[in-house]
C-alpha atoms as a printed R data frame, in Angstrom:
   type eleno elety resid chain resno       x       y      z
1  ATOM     1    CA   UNK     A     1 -13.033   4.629 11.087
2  ATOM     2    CA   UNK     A     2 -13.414   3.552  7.740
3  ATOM     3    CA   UNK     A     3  -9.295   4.621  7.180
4  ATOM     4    CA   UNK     A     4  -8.501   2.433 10.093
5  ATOM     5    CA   UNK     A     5 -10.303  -0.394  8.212
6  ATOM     6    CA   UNK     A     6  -8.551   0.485  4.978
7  ATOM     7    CA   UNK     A     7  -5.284   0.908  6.714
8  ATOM     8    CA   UNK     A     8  -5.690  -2.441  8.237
9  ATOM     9    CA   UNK     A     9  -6.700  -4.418  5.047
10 ATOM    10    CA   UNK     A    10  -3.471  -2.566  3.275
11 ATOM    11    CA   UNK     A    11  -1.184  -3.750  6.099
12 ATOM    12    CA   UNK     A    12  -2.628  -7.385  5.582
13 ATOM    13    CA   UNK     A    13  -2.046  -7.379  1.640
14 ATOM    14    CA   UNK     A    14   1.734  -5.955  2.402
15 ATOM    15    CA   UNK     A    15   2.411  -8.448  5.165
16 ATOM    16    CA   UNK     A    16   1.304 -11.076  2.841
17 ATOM    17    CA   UNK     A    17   3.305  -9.883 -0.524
18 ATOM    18    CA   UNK     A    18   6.454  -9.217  1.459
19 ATOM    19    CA   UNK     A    19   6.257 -13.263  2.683
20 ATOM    20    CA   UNK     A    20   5.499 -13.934 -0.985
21 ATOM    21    CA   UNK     A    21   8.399 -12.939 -2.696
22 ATOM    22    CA   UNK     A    22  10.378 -13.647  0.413
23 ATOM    23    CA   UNK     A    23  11.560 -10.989  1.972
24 ATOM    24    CA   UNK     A    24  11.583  -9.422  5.236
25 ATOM    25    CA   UNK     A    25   8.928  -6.836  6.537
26 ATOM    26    CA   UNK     A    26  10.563  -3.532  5.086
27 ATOM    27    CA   UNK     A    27  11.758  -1.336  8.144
28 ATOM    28    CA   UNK     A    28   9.361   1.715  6.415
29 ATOM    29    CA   UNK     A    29   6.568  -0.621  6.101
30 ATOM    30    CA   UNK     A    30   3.893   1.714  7.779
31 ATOM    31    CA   UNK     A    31   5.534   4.443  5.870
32 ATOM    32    CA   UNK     A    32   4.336   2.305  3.004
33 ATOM    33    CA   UNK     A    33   1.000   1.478  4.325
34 ATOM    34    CA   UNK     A    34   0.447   5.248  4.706
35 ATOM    35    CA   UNK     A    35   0.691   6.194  1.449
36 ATOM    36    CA   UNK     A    36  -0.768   2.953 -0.374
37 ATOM    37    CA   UNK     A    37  -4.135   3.644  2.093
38 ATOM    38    CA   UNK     A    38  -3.925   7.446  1.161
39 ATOM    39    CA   UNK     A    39  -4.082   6.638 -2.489
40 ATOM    40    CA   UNK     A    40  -6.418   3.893 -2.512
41 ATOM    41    CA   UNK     A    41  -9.044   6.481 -0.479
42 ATOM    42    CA   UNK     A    42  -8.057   9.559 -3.406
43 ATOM    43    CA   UNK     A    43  -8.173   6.926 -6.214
44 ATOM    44    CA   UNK     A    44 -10.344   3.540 -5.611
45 ATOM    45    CA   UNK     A    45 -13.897   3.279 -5.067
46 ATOM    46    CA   UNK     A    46 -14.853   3.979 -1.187
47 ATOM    47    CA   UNK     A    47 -17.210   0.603 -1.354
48 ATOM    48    CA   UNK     A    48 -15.366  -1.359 -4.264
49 ATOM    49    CA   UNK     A    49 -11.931  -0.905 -4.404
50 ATOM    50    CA   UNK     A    50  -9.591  -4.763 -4.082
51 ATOM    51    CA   UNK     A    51  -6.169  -5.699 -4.090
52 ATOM    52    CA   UNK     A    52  -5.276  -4.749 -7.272
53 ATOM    53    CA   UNK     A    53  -6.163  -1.334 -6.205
54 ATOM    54    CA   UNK     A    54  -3.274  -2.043 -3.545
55 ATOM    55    CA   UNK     A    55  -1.343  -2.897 -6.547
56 ATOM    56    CA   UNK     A    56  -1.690  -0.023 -8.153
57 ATOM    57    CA   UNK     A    57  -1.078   2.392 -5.252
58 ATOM    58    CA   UNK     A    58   2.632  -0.179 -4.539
59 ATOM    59    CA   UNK     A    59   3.549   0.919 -8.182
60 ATOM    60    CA   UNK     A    60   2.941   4.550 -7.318
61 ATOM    61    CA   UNK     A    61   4.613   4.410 -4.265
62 ATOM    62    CA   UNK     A    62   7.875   2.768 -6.039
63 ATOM    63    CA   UNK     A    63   7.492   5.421 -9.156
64 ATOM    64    CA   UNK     A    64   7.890   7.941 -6.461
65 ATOM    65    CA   UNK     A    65  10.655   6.431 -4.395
66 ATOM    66    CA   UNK     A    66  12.373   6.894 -7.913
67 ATOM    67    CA   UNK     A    67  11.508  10.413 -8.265
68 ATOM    68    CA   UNK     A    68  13.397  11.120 -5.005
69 ATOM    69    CA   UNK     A    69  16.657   9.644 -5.695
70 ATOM    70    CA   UNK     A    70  19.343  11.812 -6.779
């Protein structure tokens, strides 16, 4: 339950950040969710954790992105 509420939350701050700097909804953008909820429940504090927790977890999931490309 409380993932779902996470997961939701995440998929908010995305939506809005994509419409921000203007860009379409990325085609992998639950992909995305996924891991950014994943991280902020292994990383943030359960009761505490905020957007730039989101933040943080975005940067991770980009650093990684990187670490797959040939």
């Amino acid at each position: 339950m409380k993932t779902e509420i996470i997961y939701n939350e995440v998929d908010y701050l995305l939506r809005n950040k994509w419409r921000v700097i203007g860009i379409d909804t990325p085609h992998n953008h639950s992909e995305i969710c996924e891991y950014i909820t994943n991280d902020v429940i292994e990383t943030a504090d359960a009761d505490e954790w905020h957007s730039g927790d989101v933040d943080i977890a975005f940067r991770r999931w980009i650093e990684s992105q990187s670490l797959n490309q040939p």
